[in-house]
PDB file as gemmi writes it, atoms N, CA and C in Angstrom:
CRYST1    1.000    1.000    1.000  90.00  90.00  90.00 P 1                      
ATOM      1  N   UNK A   1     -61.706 -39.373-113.290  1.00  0.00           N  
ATOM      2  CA  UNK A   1     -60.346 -39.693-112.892  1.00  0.00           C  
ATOM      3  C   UNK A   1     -59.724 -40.607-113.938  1.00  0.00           C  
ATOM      4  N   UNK A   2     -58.420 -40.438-114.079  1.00  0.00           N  
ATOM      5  CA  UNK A   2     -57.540 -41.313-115.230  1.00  0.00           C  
ATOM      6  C   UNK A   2     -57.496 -42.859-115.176  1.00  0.00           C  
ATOM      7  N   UNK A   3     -57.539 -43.108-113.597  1.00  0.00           N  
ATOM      8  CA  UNK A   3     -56.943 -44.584-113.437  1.00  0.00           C  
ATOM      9  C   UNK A   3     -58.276 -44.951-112.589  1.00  0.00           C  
ATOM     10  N   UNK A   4     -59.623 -45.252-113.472  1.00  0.00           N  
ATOM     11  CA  UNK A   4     -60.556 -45.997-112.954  1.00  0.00           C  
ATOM     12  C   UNK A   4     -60.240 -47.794-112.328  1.00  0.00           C  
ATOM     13  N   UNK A   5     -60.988 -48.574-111.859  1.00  0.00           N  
ATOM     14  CA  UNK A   5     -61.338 -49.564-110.818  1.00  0.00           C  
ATOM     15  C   UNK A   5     -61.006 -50.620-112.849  1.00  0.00           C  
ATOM     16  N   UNK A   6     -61.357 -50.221-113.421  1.00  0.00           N  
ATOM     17  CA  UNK A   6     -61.642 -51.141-114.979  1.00  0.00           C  
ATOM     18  C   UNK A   6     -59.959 -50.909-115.762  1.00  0.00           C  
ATOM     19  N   UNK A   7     -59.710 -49.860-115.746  1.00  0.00           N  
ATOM     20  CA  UNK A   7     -58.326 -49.127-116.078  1.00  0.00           C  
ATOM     21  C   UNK A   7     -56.907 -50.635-115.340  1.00  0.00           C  
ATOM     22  N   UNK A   8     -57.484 -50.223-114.126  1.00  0.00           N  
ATOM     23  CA  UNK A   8     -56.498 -51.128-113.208  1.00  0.00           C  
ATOM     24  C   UNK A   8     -56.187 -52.766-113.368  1.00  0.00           C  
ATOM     25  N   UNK A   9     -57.505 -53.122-113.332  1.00  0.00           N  
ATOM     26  CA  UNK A   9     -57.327 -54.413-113.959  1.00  0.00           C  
ATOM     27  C   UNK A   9     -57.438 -55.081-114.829  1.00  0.00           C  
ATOM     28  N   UNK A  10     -57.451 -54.265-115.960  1.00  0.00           N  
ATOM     29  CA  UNK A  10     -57.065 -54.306-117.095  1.00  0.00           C  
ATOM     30  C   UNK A  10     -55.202 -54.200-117.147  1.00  0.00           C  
ATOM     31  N   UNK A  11     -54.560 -53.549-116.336  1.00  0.00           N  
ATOM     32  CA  UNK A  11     -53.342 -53.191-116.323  1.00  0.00           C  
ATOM     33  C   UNK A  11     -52.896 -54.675-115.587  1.00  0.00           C  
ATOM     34  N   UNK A  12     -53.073 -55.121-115.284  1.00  0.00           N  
ATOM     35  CA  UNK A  12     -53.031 -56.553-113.778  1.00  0.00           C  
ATOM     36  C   UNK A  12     -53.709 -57.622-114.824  1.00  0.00           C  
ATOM     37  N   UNK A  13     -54.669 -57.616-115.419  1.00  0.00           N  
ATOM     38  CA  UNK A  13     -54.552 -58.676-116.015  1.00  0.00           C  
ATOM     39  C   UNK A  13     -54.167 -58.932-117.321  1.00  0.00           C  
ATOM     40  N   UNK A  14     -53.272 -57.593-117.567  1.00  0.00           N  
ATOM     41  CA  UNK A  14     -52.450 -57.796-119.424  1.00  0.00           C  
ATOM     42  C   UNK A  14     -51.080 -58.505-118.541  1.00  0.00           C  
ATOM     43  N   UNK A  15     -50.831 -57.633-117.862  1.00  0.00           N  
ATOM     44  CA  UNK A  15     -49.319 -57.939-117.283  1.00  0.00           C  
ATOM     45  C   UNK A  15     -48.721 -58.689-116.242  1.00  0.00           C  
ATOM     46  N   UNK A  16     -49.746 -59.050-115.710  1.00  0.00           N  
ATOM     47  CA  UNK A  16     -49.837 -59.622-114.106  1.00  0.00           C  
ATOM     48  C   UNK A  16     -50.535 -61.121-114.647  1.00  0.00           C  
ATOM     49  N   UNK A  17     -50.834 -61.890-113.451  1.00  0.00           N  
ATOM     50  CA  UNK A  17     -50.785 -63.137-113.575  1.00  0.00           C  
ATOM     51  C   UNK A  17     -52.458 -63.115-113.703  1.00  0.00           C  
ATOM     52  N   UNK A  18     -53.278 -62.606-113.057  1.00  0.00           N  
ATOM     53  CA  UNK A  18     -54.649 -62.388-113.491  1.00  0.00           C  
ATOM     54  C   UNK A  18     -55.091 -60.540-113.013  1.00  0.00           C  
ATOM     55  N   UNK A  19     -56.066 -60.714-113.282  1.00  0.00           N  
ATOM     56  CA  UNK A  19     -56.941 -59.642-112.724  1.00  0.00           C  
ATOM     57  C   UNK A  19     -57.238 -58.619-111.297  1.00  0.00           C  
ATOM     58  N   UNK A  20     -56.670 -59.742-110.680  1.00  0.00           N  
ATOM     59  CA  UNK A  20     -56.669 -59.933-109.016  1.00  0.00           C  
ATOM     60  C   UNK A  20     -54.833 -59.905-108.227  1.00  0.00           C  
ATOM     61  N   UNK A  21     -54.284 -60.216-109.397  1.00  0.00           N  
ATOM     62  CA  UNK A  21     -52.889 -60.121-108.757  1.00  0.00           C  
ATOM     63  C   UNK A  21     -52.418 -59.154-108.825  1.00  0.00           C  
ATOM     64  N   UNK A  22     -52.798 -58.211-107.679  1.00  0.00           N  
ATOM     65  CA  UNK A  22     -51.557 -56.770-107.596  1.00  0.00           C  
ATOM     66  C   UNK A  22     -50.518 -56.541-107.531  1.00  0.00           C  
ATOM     67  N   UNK A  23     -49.959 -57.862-106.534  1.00  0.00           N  
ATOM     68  CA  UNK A  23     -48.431 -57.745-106.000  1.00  0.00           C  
ATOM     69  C   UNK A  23     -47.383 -58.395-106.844  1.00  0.00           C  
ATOM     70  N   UNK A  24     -47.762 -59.031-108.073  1.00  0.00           N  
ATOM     71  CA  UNK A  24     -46.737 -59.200-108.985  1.00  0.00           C  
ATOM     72  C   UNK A  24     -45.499 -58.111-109.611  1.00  0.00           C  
ATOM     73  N   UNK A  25     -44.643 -58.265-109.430  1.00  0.00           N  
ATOM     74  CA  UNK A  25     -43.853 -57.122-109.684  1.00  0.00           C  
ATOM     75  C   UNK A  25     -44.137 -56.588-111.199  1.00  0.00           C  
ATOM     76  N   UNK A  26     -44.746 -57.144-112.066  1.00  0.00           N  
ATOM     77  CA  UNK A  26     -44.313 -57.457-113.759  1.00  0.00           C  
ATOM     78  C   UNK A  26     -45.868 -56.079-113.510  1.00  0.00           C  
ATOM     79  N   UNK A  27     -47.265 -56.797-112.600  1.00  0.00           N  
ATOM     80  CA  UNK A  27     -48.135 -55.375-113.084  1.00  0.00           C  
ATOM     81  C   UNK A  27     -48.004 -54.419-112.096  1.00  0.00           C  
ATOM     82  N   UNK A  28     -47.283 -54.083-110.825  1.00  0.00           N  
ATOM     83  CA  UNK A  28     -47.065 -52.592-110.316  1.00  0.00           C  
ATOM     84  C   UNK A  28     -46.062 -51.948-110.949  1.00  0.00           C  
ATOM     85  N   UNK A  29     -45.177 -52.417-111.746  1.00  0.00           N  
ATOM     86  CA  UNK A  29     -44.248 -51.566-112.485  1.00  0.00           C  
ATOM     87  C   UNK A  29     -45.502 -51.271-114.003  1.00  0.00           C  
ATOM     88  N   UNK A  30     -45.843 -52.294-114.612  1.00  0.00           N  
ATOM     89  CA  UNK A  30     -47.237 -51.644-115.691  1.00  0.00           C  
ATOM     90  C   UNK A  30     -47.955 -50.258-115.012  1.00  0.00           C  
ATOM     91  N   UNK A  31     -48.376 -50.598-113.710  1.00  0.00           N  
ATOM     92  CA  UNK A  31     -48.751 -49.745-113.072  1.00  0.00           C  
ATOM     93  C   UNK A  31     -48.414 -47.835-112.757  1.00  0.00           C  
ATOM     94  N   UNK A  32     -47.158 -48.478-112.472  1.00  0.00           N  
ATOM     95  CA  UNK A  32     -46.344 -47.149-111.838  1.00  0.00           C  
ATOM     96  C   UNK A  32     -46.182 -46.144-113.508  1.00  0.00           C  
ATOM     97  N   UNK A  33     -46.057 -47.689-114.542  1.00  0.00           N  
ATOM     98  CA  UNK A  33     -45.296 -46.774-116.033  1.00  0.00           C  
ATOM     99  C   UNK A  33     -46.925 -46.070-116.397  1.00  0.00           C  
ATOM    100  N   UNK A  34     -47.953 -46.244-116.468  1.00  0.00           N  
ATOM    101  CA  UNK A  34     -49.385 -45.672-116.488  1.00  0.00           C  
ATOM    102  C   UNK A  34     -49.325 -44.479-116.335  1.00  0.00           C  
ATOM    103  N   UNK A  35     -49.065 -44.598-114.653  1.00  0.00           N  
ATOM    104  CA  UNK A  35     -49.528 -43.266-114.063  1.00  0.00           C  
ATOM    105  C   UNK A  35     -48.144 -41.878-113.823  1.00  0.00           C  
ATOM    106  N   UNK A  36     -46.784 -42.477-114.616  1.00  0.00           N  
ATOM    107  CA  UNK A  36     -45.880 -41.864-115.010  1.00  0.00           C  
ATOM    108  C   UNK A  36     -46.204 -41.297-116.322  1.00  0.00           C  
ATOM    109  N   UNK A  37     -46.638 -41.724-117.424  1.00  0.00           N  
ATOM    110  CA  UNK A  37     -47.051 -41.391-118.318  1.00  0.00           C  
ATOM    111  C   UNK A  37     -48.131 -40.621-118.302  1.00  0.00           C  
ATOM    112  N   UNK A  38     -48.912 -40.844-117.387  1.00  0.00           N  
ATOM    113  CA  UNK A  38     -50.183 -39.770-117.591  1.00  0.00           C  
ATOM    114  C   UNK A  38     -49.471 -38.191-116.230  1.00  0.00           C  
ATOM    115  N   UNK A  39     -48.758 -38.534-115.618  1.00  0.00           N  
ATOM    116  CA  UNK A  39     -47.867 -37.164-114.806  1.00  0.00           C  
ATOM    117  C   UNK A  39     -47.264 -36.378-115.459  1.00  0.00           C  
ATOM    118  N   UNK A  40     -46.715 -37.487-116.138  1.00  0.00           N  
ATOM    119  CA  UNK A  40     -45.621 -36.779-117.438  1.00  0.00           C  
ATOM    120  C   UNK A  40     -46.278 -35.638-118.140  1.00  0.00           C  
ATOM    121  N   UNK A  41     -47.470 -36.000-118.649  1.00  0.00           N  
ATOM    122  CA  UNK A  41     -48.229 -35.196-119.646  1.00  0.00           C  
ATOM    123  C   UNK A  41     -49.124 -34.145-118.705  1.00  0.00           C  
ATOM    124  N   UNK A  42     -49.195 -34.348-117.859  1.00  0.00           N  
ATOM    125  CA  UNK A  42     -49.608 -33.458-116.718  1.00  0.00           C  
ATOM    126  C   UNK A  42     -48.653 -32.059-116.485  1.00  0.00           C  
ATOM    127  N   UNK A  43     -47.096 -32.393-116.438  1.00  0.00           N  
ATOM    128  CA  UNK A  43     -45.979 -31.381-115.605  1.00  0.00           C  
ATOM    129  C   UNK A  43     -46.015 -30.532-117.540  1.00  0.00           C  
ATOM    130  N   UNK A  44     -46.131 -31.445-118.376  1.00  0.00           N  
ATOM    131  CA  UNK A  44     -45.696 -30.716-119.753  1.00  0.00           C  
ATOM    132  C   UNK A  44     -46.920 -29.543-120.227  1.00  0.00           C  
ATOM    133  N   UNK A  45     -47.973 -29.733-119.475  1.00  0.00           N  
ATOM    134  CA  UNK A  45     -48.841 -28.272-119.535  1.00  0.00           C  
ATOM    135  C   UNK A  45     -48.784 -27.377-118.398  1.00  0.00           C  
ATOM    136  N   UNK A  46     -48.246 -27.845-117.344  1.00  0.00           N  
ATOM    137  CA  UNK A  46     -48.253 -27.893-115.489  1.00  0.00           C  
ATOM    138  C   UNK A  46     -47.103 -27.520-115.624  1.00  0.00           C  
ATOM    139  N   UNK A  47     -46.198 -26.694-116.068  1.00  0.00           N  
ATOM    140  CA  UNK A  47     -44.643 -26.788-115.481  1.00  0.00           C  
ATOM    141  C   UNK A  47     -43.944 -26.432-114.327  1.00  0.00           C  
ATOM    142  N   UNK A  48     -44.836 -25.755-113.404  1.00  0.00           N  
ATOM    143  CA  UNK A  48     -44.955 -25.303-112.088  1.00  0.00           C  
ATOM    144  C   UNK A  48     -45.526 -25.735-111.405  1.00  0.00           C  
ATOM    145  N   UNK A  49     -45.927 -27.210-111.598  1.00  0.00           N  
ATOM    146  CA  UNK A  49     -46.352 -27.798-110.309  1.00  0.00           C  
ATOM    147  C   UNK A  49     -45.488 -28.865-109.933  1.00  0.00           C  
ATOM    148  N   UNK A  50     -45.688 -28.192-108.777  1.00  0.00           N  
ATOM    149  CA  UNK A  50     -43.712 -29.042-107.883  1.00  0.00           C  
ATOM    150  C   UNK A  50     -44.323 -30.302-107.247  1.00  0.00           C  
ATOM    151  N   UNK A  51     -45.394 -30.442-107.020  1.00  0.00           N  
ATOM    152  CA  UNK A  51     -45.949 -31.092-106.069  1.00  0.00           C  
ATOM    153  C   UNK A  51     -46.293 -32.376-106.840  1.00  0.00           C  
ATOM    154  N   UNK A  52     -46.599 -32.335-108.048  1.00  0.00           N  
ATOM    155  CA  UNK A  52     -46.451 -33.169-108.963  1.00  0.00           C  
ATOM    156  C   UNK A  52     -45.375 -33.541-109.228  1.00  0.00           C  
ATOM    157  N   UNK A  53     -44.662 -32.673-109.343  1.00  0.00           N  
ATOM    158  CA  UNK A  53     -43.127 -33.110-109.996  1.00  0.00           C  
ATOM    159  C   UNK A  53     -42.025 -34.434-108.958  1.00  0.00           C  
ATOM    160  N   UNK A  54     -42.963 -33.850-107.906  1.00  0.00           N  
ATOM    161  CA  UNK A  54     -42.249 -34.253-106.578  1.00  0.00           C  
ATOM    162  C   UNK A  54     -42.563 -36.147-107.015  1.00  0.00           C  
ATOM    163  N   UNK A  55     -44.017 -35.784-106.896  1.00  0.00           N  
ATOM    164  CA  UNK A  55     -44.619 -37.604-106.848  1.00  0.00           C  
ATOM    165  C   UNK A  55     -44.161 -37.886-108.042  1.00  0.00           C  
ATOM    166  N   UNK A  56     -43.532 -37.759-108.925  1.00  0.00           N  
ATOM    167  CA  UNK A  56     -43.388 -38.409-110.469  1.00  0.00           C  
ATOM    168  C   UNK A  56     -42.155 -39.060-110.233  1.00  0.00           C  
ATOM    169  N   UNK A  57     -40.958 -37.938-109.295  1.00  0.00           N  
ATOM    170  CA  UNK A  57     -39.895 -38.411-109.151  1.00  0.00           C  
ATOM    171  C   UNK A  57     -40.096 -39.624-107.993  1.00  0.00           C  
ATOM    172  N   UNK A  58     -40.893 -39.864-106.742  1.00  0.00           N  
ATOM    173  CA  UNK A  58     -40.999 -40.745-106.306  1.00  0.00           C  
ATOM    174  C   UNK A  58     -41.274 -41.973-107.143  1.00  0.00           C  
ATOM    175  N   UNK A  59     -42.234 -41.836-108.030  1.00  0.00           N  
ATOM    176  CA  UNK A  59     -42.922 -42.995-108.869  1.00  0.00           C  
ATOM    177  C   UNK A  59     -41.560 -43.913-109.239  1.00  0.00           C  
ATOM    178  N   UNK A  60     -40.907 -42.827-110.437  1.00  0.00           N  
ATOM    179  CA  UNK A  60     -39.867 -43.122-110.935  1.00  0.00           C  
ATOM    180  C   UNK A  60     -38.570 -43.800-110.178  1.00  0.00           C  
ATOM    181  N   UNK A  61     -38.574 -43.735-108.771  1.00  0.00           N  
ATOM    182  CA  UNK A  61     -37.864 -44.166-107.912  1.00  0.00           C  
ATOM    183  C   UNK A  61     -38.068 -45.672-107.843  1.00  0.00           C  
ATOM    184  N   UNK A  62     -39.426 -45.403-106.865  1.00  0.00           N  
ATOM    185  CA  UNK A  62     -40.249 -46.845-107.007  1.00  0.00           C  
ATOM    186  C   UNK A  62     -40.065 -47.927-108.168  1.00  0.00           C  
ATOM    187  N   UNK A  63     -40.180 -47.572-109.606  1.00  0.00           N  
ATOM    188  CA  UNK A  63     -40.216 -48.319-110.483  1.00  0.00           C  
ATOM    189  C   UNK A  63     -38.638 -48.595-110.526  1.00  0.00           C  
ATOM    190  N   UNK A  64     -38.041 -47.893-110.401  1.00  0.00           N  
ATOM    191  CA  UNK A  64     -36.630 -48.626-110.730  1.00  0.00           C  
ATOM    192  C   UNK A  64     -35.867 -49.374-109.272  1.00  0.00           C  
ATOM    193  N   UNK A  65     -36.601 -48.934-108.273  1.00  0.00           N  
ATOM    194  CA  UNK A  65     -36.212 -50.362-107.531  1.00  0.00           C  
ATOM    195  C   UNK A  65     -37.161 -51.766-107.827  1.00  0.00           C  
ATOM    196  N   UNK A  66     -38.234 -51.227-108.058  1.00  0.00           N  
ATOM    197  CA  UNK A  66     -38.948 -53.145-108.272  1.00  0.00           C  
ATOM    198  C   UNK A  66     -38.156 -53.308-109.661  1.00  0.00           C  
ATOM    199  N   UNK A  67     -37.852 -52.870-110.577  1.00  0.00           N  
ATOM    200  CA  UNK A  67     -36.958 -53.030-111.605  1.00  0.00           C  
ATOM    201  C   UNK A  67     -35.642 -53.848-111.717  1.00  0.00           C  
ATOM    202  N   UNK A  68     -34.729 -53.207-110.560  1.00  0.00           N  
ATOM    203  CA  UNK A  68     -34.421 -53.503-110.135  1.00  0.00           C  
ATOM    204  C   UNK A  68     -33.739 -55.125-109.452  1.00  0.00           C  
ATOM    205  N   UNK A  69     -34.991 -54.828-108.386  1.00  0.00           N  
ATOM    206  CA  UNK A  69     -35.026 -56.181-108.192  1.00  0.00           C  
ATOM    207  C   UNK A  69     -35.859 -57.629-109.231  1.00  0.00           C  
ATOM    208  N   UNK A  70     -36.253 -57.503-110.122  1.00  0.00           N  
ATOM    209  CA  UNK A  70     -36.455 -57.912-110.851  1.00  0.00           C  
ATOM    210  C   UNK A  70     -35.408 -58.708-111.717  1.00  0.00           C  
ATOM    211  N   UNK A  71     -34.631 -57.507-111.936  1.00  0.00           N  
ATOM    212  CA  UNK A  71     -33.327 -58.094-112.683  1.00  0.00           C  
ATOM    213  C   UNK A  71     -32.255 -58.684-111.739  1.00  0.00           C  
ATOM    214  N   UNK A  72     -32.318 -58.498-110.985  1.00  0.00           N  
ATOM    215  CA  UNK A  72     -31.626 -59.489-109.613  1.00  0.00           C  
ATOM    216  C   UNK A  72     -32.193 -60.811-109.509  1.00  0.00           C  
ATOM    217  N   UNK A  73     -33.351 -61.012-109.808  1.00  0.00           N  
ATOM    218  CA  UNK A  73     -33.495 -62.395-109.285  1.00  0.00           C  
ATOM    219  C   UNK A  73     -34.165 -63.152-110.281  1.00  0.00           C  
ATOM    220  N   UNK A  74     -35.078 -62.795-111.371  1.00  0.00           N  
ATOM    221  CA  UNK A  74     -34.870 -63.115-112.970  1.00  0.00           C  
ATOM    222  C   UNK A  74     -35.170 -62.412-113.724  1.00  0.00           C  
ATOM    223  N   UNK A  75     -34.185 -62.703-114.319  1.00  0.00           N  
ATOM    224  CA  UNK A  75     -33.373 -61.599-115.760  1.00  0.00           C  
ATOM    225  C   UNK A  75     -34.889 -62.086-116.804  1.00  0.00           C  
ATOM    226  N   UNK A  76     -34.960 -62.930-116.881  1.00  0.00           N  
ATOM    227  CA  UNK A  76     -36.221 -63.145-118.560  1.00  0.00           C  
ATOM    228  C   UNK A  76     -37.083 -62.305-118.160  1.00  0.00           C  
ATOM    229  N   UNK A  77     -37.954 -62.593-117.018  1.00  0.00           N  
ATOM    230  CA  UNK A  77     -39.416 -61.768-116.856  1.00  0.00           C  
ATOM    231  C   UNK A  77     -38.799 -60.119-116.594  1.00  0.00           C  
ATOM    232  N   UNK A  78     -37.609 -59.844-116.343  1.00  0.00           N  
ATOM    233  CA  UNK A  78     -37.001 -58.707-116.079  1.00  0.00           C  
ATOM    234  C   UNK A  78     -37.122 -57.805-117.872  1.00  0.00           C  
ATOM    235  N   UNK A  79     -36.356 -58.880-119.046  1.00  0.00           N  
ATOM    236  CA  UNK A  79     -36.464 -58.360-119.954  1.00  0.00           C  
ATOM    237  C   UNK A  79     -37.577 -58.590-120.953  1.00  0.00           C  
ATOM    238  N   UNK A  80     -38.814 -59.071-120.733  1.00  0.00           N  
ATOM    239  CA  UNK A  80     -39.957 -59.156-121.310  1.00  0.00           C  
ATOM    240  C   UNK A  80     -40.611 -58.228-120.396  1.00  0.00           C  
ATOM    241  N   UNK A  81     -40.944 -58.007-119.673  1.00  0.00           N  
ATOM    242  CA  UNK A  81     -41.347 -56.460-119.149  1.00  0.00           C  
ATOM    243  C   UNK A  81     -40.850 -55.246-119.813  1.00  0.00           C  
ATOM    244  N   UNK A  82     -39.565 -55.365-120.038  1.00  0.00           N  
ATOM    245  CA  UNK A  82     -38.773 -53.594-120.613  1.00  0.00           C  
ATOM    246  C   UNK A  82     -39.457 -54.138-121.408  1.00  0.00           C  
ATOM    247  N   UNK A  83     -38.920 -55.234-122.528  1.00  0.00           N  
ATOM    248  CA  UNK A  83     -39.612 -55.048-124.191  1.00  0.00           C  
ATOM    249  C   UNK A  83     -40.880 -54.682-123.952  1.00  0.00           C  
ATOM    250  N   UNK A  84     -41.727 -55.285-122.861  1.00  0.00           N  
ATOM    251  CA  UNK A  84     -43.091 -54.884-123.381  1.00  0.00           C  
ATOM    252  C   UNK A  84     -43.798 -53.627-123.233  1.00  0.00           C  
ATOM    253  N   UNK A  85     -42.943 -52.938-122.429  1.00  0.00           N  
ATOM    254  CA  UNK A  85     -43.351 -51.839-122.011  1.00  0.00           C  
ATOM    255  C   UNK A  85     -42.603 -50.295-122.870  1.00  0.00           C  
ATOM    256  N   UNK A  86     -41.881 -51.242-123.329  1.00  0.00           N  
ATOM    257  CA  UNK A  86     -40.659 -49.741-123.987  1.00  0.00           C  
ATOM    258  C   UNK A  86     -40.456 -48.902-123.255  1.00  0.00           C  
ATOM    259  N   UNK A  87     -39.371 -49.733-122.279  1.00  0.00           N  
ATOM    260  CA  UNK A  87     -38.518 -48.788-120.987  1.00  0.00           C  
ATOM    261  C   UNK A  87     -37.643 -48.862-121.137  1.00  0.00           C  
ATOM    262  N   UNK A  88     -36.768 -47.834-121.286  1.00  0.00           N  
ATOM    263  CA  UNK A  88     -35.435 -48.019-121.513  1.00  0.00           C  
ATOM    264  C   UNK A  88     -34.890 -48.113-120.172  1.00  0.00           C  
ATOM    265  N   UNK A  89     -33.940 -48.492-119.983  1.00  0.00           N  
ATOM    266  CA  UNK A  89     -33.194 -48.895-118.907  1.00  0.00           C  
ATOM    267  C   UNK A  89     -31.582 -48.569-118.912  1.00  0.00           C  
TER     268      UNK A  89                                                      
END                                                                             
């Protein structure tokens, strides 16, 4: 599987406050951009799978509301996330 138990917190503790902090907004958006990126490359050999296509567009939902709210309530950690992630917005 793509997104092993080592994968994850590695993702949580580049971006997140440690290893252990899931619910930081800064690593479930690291998160969500992961496993968008690895869907992505999934639908581009897959172009007929809807069912995928379906959850990518949820993902993509998801990330731009914690995004979102991010930039609602602070703008710095809002724009050191895009830079670090190279999301355009």
């Amino acid at each position: 599987m793509y997104l092993t138990k080592e994968v994850k917190e590695s993702i949580f503790e580049k971006h997140g406050k440690g290893k252990n902090d899931t619910g930081s907004s800064e690593g479930q958006i690291a998160l969500f951009t992961h496993r968008i990126n690895h869907l992505t490359g999934h639908l581009k050999k897959n172009r007929k799978d809807f069912n995928t296509e379906r959850s990518l567009v949820m993902l993509v939902g998801k990330r731009k509301n914690l995004l979102d709210y991010l930039k609602k309530t602070e703008i710095n950690r809002y724009r050191a996330i895009i830079k670090e992630l190279g999301i355009r917005k």
